[in-house]
DOZAZA-610402 format. One line per 10 residues: number of its first residue (from 0); for each residue x, y, z of C-alpha. Coordinates in steps of 0.05 Angstrom, whole numbers. Layout:
# DOZAZA-610402
NUM> X Y Z; ...
//
This chain:
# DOZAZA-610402
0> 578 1833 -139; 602 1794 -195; 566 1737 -216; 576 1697 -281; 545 1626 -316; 572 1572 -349; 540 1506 -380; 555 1439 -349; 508 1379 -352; 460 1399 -390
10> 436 1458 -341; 469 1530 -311; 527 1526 -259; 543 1591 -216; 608 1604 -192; 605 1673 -154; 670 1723 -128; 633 1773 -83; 684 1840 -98; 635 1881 -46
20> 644 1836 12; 721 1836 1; 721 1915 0; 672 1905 58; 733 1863 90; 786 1911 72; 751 1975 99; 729 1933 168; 801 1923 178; 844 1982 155
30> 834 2013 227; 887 1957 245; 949 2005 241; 1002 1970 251; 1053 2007 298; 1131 1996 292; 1200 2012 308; 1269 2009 290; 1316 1955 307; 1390 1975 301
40> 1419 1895 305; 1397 1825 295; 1426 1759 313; 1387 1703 357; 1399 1732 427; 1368 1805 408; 1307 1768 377; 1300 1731 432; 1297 1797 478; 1258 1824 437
50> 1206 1772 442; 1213 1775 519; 1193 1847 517; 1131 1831 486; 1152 1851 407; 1163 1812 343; 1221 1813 299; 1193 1837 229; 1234 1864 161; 1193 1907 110
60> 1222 1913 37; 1202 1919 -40; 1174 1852 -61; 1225 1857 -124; 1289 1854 -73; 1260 1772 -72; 1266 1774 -144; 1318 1719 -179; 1349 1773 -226; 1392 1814 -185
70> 1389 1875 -229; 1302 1875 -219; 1319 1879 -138; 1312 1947 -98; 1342 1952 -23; 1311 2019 -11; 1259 2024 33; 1284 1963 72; 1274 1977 144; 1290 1918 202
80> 1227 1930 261; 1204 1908 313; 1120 1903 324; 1072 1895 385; 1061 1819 402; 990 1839 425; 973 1883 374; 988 1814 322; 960 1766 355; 893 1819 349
90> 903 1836 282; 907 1751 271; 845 1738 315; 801 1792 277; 809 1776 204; 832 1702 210; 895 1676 200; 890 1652 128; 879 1726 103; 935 1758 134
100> 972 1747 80; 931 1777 29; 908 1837 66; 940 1901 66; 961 1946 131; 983 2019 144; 1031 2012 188; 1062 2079 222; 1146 2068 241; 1159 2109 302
110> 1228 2135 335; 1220 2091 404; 1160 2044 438; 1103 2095 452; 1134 2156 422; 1099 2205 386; 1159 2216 329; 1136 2187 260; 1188 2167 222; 1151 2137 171
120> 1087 2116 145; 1061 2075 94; 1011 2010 69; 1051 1946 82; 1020 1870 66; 1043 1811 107; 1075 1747 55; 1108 1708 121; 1100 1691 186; 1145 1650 217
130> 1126 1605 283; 1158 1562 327; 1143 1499 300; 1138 1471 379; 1093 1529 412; 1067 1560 343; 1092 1625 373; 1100 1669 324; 1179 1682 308; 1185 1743 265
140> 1136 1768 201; 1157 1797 136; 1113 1852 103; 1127 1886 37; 1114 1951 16; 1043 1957 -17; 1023 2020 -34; 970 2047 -97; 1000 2027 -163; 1047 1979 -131
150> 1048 1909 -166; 1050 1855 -130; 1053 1785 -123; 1000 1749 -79; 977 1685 -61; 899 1694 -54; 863 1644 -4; 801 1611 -36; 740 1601 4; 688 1553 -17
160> 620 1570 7; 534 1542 -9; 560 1468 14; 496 1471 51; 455 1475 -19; 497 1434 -60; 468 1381 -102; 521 1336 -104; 545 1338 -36; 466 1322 -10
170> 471 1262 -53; 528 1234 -16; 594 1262 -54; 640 1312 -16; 678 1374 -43; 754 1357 -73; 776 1416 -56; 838 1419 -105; 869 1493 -106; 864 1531 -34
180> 893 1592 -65; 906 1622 -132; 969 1674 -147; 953 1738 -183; 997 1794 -205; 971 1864 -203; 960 1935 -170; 959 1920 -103; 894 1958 -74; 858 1912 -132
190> 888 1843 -97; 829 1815 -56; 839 1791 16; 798 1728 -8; 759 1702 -71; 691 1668 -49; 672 1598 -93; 594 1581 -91; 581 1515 -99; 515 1510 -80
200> 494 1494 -159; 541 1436 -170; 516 1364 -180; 565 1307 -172; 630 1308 -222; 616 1385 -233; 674 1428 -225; 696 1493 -222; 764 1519 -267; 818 1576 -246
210> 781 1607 -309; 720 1612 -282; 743 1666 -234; 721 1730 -247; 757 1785 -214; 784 1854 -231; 824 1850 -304; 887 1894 -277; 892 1823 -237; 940 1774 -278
220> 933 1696 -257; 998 1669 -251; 984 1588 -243; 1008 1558 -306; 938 1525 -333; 877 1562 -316; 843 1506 -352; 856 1461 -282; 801 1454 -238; 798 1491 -169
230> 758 1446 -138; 699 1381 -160; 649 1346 -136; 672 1276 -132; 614 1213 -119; 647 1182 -56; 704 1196 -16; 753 1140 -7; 786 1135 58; 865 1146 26
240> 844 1191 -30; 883 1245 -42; 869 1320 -72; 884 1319 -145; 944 1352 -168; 935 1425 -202
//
């Protein structure tokens, strides 16, 4: 556990990132292998039979092949699958949606639906899913390839926790929450599925910054100002007030 102090208002703030729990989070969920295979052809109708069948369209890649320069993109590795709609909607039920996106799965690529042929195997980590804005059904996922030593790119949900204790909420303010998320660059296996806020030591117009974050220094923060606040304490809540801006 990291914890670290600053000085606001004349007295010690805490702002805590609980690196155990996330490794906690990572280990509970790595049995989730995620089971795949091959899809020759794509098009609208062949999604749509896939999805009758009880699969989801889904495309693994490099995260670089999203990359603006052309010359930084790689197309190996890029296989079109299919995955188990059950399985998914499991996986999503389990670890809550909001960190499938910053978790990481094996996933095993197989020759046919239940065969025992591995064609390949690897640690993939979801960055889309794609719904039906009507039924929320989900339409097809995107993974990328996230193995050891791989750098990557991810959006890292924030999770604001000790609003029981906090000062400033029991005296009648409520939480701006300002940043949901913050974007780090870095080895993958050191990208946490969350990062954990405590704000049970803030009074009213206390605030936490992106700088305040602790977490592993192979991580790089990629939001322009860490000097913005994540999130503040704010003295009343006006009916049409709006989160401020980062």
């Amino acid at each position: 556990m990291a914890l670290w102090w600053r000085s606001a208002v004349n007295h010690l703030r805490s702002t805590e990132v609980n690196h155990s729990s996330l490794s906690s989070l990572r280990r509970s969920h790595y049995y989730h292998t995620i089971q795949a295979i091959p899809r020759e052809s794509t098009g609208s109708k062949v999604a749509a039979r896939d999805r009758m069948q009880g699969r989801i369209p889904a495309v693994v890649f490099f995260q670089n092949l999203l990359d603006k320069n052309p010359e930084s993109r790689s197309l190996s590795k890029k296989h079109l699958l299919t995955v188990e709609k059950k399985q998914i909607k499991a996986v999503l039920n389990s670890i809550e949606a909001p960190f499938f996106c910053s978790t990481r799965f094996p996933i095993q690529i197989r020759a046919g639906s239940g065969s025992t042929h591995l064609l390949e195997s690897g640690t993939v980590l979801p960055i889309k899913i794609h719904r039906d804005e009507e039924s929320g059904n989900i339409l097809n996922l995107v993974f990328v390839w996230a193995e050891d030593g791989m750098d990557l790119k991810v959006d890292v949900p924030v999770v604001f926790k000790g609003e029981d204790a906090c000062p400033g909420l029991k005296k009648g303010g409520f939480l701006n929450k300002i940043r949901t998320s913050l974007k780090y660059l870095g080895p993958s296996e050191h990208i946490p599925s969350k990062i954990e806020v405590d704000i049970s030591n803030l009074d009213i117009e206390d605030r936490i910054f992106m700088r305040d974050i602790e977490v592993p220094p192979s991580l790089k923060l990629l939001n322009k100002n860490e000097n913005m606040p994540i999130c503040k304490i704010v003295p009343t809540r006006l009916g049409n007030e709006e989160p401020v801006a980062a």
